[in-house]
N, CA, C and O atoms as CSV, one atom per row, in Angstrom:
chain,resi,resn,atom,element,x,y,z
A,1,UNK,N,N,-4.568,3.346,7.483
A,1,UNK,CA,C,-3.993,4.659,7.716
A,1,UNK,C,C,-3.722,4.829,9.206
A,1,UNK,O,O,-4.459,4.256,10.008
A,2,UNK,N,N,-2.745,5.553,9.606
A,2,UNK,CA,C,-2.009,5.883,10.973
A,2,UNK,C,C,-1.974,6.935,11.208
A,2,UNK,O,O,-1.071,7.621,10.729
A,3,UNK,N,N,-3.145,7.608,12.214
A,3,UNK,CA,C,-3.173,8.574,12.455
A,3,UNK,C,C,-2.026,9.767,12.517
A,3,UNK,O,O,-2.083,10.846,11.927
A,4,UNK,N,N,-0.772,9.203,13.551
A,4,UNK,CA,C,-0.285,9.704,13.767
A,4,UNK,C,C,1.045,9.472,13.035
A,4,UNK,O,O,2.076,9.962,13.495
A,5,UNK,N,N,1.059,8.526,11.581
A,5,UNK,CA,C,1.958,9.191,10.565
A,5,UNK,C,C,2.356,10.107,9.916
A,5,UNK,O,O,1.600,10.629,9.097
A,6,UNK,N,N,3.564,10.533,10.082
A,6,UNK,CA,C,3.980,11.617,9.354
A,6,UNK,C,C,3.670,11.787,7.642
A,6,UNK,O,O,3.306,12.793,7.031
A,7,UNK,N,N,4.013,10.160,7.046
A,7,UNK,CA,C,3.740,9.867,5.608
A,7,UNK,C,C,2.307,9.370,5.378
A,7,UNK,O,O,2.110,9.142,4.184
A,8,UNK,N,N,1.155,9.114,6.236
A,8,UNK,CA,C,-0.162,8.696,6.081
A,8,UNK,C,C,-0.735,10.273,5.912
A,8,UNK,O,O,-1.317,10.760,4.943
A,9,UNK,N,N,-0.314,10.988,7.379
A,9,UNK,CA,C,-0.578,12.480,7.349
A,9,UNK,C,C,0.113,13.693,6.796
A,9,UNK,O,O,0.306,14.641,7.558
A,10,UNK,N,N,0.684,13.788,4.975
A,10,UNK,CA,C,1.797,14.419,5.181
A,10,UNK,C,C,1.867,15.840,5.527
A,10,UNK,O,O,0.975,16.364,4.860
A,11,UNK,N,N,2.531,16.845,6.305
A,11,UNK,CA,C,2.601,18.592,5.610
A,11,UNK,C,C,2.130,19.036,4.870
A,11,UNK,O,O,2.689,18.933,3.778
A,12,UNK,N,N,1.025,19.694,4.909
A,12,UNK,CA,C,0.275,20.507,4.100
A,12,UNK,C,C,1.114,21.234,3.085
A,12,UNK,O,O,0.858,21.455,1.902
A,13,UNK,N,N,2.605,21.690,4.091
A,13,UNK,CA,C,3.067,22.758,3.086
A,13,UNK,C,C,4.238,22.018,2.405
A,13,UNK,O,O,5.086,22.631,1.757
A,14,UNK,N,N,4.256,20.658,2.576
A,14,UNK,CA,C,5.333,20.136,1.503
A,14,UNK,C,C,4.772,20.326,0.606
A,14,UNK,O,O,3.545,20.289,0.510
A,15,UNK,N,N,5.815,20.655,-0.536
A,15,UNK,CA,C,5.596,20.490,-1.971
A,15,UNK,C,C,5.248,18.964,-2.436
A,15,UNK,O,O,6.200,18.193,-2.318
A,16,UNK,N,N,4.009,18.390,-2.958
A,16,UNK,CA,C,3.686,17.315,-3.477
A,16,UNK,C,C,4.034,17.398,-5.188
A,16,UNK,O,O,3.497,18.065,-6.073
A,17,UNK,N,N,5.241,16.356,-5.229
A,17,UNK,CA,C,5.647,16.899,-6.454
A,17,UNK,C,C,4.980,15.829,-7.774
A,17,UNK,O,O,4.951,16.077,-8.979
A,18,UNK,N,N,4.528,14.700,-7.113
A,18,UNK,CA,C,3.171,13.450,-8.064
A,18,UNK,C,C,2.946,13.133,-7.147
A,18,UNK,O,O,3.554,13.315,-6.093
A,19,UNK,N,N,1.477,12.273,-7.472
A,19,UNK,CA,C,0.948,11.413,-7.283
A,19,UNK,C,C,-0.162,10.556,-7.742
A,19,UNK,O,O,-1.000,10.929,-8.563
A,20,UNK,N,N,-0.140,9.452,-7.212
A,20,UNK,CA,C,-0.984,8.353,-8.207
A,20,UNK,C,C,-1.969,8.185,-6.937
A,20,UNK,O,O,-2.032,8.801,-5.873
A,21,UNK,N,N,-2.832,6.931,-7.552
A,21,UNK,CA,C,-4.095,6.302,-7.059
A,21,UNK,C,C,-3.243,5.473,-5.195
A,21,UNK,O,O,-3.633,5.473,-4.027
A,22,UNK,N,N,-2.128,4.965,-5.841
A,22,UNK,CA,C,-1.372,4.284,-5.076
A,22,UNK,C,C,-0.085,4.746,-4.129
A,22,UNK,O,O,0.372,4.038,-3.232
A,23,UNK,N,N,0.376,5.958,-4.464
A,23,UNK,CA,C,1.850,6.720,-3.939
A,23,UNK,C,C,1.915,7.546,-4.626
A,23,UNK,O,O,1.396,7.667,-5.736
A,24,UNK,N,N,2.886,8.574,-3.783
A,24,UNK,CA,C,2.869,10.083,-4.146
A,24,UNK,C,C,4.365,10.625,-3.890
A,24,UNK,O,O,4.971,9.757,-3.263
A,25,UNK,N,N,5.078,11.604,-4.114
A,25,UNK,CA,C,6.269,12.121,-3.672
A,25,UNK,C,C,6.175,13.234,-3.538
A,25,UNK,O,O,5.539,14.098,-4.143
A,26,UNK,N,N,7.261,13.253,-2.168
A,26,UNK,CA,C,7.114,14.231,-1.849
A,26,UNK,C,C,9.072,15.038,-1.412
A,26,UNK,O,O,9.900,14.175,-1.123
A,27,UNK,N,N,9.401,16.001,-1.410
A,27,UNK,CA,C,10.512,16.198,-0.952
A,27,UNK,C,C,11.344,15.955,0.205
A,27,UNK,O,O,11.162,16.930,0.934
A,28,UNK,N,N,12.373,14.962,0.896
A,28,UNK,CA,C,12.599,14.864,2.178
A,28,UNK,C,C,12.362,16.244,3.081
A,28,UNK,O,O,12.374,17.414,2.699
A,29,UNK,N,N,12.236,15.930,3.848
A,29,UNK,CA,C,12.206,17.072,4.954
A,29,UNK,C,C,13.980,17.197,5.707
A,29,UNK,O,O,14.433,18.047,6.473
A,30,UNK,N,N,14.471,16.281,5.250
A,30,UNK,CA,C,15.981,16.492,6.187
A,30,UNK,C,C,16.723,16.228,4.982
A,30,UNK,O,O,17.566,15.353,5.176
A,31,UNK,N,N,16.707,16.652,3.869
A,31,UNK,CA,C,17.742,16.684,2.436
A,31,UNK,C,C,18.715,16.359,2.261
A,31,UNK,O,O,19.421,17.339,2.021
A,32,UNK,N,N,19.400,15.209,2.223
A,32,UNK,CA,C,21.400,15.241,2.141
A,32,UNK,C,C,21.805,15.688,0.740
A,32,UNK,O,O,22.906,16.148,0.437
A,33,UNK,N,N,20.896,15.515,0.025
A,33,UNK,CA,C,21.136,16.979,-1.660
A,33,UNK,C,C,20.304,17.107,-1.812
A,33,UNK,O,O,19.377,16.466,-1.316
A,34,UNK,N,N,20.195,18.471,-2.974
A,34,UNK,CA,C,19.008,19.229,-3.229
A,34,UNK,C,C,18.258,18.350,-3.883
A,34,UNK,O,O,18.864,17.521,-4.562
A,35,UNK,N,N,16.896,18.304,-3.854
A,35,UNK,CA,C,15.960,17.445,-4.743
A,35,UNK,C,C,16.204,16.164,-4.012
A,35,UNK,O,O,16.133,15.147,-4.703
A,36,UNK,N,N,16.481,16.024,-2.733
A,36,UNK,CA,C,16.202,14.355,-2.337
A,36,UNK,C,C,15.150,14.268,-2.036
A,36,UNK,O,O,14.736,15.019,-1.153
A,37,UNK,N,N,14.240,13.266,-2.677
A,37,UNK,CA,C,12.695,12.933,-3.224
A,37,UNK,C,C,12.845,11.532,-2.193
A,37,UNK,O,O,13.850,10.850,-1.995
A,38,UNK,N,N,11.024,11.332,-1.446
A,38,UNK,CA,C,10.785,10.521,-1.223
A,38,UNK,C,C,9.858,9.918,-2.070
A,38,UNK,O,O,9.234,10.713,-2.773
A,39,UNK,N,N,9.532,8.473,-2.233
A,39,UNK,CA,C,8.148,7.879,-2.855
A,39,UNK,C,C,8.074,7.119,-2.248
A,39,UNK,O,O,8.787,6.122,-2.140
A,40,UNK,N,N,6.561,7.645,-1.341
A,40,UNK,CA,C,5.649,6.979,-0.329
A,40,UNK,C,C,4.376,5.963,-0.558
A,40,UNK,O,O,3.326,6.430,-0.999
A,41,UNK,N,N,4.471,4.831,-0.308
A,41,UNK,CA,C,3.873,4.266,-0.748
A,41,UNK,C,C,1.796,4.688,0.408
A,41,UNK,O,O,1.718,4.698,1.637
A,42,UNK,N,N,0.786,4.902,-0.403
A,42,UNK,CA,C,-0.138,5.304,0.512
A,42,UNK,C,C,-0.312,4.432,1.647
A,42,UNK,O,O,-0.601,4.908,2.745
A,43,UNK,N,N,-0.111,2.799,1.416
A,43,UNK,CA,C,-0.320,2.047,2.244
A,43,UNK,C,C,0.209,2.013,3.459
A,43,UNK,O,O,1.433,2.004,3.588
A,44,UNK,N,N,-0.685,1.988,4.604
A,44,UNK,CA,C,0.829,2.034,6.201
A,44,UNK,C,C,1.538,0.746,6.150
A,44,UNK,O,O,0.940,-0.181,6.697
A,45,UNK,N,N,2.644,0.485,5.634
A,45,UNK,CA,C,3.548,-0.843,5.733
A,45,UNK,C,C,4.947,-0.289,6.055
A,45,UNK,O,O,5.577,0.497,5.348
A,46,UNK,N,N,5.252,-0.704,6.977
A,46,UNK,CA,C,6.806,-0.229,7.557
A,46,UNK,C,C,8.044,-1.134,7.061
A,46,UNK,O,O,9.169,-0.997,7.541
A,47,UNK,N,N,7.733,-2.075,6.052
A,47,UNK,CA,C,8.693,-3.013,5.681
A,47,UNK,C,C,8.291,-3.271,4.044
A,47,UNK,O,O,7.497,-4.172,3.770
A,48,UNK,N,N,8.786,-2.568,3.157
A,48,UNK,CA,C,9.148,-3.099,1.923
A,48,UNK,C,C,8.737,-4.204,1.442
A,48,UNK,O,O,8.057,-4.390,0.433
A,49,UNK,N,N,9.257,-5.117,2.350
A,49,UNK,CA,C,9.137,-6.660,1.426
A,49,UNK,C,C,7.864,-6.882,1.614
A,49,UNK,O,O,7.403,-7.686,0.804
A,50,UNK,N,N,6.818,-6.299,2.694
A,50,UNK,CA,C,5.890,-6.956,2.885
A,50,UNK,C,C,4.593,-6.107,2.291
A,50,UNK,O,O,3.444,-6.406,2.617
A,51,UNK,N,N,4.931,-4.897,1.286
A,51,UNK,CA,C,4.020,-4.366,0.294
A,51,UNK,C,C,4.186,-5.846,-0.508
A,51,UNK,O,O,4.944,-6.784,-0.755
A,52,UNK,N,N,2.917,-5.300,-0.694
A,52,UNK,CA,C,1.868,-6.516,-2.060
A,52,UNK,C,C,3.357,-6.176,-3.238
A,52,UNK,O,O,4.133,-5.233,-3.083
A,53,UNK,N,N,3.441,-7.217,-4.369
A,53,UNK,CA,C,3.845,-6.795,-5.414
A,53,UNK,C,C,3.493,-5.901,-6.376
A,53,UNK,O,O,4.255,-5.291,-7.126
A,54,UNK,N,N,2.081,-5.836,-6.314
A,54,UNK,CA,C,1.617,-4.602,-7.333
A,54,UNK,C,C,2.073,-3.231,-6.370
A,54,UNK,O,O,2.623,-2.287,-6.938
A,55,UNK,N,N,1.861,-3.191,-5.167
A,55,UNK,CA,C,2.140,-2.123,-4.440
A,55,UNK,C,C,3.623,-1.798,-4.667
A,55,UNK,O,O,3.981,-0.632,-4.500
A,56,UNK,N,N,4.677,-2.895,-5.098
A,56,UNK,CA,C,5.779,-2.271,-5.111
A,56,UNK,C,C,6.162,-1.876,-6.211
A,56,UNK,O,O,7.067,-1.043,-6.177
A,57,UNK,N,N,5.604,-2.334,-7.669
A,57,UNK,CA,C,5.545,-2.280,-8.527
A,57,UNK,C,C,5.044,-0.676,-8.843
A,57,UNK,O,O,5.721,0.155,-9.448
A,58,UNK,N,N,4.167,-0.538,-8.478
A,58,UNK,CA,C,3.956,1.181,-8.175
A,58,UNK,C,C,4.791,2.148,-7.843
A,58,UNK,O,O,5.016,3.269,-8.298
A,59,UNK,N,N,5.214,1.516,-6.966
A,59,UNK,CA,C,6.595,2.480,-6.230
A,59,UNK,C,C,7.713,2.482,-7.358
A,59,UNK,O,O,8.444,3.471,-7.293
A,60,UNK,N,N,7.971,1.683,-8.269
A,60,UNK,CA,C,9.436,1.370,-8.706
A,60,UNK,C,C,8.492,2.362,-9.983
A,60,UNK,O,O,9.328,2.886,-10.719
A,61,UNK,N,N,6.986,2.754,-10.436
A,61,UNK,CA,C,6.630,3.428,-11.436
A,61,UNK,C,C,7.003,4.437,-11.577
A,61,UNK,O,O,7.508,5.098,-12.484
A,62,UNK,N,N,6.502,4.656,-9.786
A,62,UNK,CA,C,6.787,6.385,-9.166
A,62,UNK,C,C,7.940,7.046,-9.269
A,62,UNK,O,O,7.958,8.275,-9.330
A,63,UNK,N,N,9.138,6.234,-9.301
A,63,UNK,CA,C,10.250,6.199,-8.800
A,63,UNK,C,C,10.907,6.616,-10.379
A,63,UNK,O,O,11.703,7.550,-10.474
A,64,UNK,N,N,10.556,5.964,-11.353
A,64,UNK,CA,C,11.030,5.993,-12.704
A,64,UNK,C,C,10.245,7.636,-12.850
A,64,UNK,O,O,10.928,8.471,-13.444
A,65,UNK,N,N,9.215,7.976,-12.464
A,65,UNK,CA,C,8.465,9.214,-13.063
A,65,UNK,C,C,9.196,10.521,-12.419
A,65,UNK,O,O,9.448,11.575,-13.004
A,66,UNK,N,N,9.509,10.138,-10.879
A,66,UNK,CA,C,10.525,11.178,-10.315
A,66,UNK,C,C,11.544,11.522,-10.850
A,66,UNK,O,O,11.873,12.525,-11.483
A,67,UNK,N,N,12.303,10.124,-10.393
A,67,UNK,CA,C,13.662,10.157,-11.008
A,67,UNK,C,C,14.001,11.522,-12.620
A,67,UNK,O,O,14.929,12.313,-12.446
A,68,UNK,N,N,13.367,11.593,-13.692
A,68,UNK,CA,C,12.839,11.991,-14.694
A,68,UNK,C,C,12.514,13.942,-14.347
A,68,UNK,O,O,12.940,14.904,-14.985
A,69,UNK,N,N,11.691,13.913,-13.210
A,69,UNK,CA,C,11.345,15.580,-12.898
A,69,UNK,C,C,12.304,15.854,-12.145
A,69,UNK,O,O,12.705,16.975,-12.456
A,70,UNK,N,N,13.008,15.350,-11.153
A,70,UNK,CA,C,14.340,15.593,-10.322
A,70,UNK,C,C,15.587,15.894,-11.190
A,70,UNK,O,O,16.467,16.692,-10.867
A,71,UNK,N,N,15.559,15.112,-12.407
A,71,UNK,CA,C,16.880,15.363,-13.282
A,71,UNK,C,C,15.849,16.662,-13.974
A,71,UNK,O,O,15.838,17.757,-13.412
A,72,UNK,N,N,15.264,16.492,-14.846
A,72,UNK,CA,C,15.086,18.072,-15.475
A,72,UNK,C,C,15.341,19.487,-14.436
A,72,UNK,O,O,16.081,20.446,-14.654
A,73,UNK,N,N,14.610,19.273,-13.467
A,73,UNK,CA,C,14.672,20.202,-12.668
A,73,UNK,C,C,15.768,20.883,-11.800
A,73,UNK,O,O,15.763,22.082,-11.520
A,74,UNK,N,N,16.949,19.755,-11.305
A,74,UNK,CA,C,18.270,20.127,-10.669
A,74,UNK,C,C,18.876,19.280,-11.597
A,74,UNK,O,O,19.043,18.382,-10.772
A,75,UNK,N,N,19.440,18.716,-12.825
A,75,UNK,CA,C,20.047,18.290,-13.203
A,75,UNK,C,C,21.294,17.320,-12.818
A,75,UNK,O,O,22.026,16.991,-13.752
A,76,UNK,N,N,21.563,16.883,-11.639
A,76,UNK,CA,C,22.410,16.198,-11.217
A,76,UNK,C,C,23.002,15.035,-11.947
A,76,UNK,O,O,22.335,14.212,-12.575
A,77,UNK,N,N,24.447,15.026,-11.803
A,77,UNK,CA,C,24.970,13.654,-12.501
A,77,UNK,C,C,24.921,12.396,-12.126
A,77,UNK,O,O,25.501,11.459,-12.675
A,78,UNK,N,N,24.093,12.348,-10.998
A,78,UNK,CA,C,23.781,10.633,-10.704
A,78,UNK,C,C,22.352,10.765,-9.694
A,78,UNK,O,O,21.651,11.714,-9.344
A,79,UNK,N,N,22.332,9.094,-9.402
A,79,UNK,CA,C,21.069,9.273,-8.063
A,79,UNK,C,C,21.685,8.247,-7.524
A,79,UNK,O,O,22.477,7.547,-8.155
A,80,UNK,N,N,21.363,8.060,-6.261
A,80,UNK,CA,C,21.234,7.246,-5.341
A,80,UNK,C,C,20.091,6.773,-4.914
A,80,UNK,O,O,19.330,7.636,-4.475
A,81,UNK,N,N,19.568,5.275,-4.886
A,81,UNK,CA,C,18.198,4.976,-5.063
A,81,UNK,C,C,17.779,4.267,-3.320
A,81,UNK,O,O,18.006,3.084,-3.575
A,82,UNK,N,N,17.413,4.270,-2.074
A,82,UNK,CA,C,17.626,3.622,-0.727
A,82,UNK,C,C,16.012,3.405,-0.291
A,82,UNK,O,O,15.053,4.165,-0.419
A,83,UNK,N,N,16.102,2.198,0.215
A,83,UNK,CA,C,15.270,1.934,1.338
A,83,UNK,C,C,15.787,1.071,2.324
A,83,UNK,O,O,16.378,-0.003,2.207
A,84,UNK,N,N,15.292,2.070,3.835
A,84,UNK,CA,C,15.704,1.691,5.013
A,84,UNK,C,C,15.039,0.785,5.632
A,84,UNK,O,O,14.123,1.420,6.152
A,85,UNK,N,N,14.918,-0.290,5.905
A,85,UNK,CA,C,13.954,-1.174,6.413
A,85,UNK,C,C,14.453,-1.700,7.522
A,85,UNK,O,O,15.251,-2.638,7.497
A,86,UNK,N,N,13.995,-1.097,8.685
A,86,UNK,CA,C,14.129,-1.473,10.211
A,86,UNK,C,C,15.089,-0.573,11.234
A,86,UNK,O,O,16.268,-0.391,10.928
A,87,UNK,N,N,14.655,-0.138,12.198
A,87,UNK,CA,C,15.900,0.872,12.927
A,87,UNK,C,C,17.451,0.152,12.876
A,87,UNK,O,O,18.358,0.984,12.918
A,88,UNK,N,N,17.783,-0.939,12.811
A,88,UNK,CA,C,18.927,-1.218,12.283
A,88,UNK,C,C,19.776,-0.723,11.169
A,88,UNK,O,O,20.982,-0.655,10.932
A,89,UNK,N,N,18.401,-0.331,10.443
A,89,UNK,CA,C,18.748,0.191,8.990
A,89,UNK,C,C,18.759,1.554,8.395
A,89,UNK,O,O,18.922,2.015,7.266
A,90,UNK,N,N,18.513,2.045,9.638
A,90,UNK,CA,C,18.221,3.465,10.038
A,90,UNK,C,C,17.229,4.306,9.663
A,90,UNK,O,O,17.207,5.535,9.590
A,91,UNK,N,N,15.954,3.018,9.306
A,91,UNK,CA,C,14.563,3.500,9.592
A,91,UNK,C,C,13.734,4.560,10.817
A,91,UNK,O,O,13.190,4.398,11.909
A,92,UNK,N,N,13.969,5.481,10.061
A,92,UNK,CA,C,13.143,6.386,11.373
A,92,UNK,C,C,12.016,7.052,11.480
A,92,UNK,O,O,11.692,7.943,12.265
A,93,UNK,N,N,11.240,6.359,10.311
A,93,UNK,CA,C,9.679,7.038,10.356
A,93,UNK,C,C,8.838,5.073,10.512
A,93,UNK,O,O,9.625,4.275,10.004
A,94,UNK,N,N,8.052,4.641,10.851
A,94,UNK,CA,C,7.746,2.840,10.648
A,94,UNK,C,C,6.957,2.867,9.524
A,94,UNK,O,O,5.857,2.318,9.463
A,95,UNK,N,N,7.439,3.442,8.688
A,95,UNK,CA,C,6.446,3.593,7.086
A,95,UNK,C,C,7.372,3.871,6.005
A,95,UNK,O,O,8.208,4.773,6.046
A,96,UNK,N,N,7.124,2.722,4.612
A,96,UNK,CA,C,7.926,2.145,3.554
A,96,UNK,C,C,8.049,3.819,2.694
A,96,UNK,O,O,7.128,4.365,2.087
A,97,UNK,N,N,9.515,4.378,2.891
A,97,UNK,CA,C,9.933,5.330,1.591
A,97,UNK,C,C,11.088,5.517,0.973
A,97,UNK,O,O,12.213,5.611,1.464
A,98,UNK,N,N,10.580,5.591,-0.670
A,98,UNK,CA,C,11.787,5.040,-1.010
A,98,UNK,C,C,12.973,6.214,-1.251
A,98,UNK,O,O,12.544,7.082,-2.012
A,99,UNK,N,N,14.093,6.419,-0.885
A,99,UNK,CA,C,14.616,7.486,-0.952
A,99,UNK,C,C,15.642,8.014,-2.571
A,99,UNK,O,O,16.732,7.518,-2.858
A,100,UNK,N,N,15.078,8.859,-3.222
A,100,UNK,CA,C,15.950,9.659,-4.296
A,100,UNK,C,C,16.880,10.379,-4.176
A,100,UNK,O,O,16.673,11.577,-3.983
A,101,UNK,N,N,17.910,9.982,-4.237
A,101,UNK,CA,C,18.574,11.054,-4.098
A,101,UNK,C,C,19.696,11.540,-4.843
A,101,UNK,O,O,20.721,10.910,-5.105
A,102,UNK,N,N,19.356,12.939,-5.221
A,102,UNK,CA,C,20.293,13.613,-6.112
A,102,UNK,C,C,21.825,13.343,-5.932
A,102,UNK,O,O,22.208,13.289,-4.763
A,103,UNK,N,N,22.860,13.146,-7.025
A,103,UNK,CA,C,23.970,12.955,-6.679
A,103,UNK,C,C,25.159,14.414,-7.740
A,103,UNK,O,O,24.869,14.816,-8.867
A,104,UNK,N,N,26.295,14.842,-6.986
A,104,UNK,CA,C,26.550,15.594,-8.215
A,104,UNK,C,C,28.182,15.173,-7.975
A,104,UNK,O,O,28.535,14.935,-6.820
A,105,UNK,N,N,29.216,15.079,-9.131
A,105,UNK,CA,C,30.271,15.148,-8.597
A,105,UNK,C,C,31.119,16.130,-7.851
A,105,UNK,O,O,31.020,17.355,-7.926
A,106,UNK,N,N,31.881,15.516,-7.195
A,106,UNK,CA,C,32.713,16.015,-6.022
A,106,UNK,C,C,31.453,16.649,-4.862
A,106,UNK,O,O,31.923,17.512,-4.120
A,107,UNK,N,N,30.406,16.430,-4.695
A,107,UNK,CA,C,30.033,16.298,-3.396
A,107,UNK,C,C,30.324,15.975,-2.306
A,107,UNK,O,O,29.836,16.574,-1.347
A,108,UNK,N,N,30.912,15.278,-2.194
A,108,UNK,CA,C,31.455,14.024,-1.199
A,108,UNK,C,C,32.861,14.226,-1.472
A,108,UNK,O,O,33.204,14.747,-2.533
A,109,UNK,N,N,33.904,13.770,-0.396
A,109,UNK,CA,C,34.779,13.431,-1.011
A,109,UNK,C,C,35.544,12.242,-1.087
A,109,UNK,O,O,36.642,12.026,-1.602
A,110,UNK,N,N,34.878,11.629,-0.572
A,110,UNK,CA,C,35.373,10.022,-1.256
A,110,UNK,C,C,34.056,9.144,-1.076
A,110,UNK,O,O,33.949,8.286,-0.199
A,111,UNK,N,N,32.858,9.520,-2.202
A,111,UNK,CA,C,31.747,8.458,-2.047
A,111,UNK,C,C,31.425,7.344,-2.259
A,111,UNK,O,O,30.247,7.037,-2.074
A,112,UNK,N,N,32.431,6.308,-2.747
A,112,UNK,CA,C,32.543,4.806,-2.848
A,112,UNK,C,C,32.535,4.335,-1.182
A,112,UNK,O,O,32.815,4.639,-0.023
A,113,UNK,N,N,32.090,3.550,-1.910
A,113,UNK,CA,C,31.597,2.253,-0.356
A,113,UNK,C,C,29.955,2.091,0.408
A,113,UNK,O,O,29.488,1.259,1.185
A,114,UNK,N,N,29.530,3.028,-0.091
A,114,UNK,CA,C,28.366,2.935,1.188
A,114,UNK,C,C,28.420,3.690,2.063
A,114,UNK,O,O,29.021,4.757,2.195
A,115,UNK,N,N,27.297,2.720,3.160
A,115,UNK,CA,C,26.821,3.856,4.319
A,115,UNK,C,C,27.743,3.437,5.928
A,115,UNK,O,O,27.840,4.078,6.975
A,116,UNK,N,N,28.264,2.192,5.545
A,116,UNK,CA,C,29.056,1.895,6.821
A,116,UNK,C,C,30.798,2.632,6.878
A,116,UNK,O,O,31.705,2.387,6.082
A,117,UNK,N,N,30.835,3.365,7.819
A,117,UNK,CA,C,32.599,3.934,7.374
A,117,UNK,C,C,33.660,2.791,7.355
A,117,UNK,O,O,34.359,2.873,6.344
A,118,UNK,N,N,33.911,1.996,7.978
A,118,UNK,CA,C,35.225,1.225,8.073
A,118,UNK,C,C,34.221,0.493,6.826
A,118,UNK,O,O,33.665,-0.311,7.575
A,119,UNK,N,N,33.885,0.339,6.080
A,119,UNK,CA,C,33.547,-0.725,4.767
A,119,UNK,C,C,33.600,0.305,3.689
A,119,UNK,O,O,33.076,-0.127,2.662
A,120,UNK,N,N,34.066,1.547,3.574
A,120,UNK,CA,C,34.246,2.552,2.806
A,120,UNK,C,C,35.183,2.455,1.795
A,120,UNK,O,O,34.723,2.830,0.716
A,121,UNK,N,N,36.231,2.118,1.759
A,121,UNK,CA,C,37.584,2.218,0.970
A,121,UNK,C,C,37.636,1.338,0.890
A,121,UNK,O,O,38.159,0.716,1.815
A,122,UNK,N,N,37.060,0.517,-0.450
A,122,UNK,CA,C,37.986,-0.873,-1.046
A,122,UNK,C,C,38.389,-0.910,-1.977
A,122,UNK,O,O,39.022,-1.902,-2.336
């Protein structure tokens, strides 16, 4: 544990919407749609690949159990499923979360391609 993690230490007053023995979710704090859900793994690991397999295996549990209360609850017509691994990648907390995120149509207006702009339109 890291003291001075934001996801080791989370906000009292976030809404904790599950959690297990192993990871918990919680709501982003900077939302790009309503109901964008994180699932934090408890362990301090800042890189994905290098959670244990059961540890990730947890996450992908968590992730199926969210996914599930995020659609009942805002109903959205899709998700978007992300993990950022490394400030290259536009990691900005050094701790593994996996990002949910609500999708609805015409949000966006042209959301094919990804996160890079000139690789947008193919």
């Amino acid at each position: 544990m890291n003291t001075h993690c934001p996801f080791c230490n989370p906000d009292s007053e976030r809404e904790l919407i599950v959690e297990s023995a192993t990871s918990y979710a919680i709501f982003d704090k900077f939302p790009v749609s309503e109901g964008h859900t994180l699932i934090i793994p408890k362990k301090n690991c800042s890189d994905y690949f290098e959670l244990t397999f059961k540890d990730q295996s947890a996450c992908i549990l968590m992730l199926n159990r969210v996914k599930q209360i995020i659609w009942e609850r805002f109903r959205p017509d899709g998700f978007n499923v992300g993990i950022n691994i490394s400030e290259a990648a536009v990691q900005t907390v050094p701790h593994v979360p996996i990002h949910l995120i609500p999708r609805n149509n015409g949000d966006v207006k042209s959301p094919r391609g990804g996160v890079i702009p000139d690789k947008q339109n193919y």
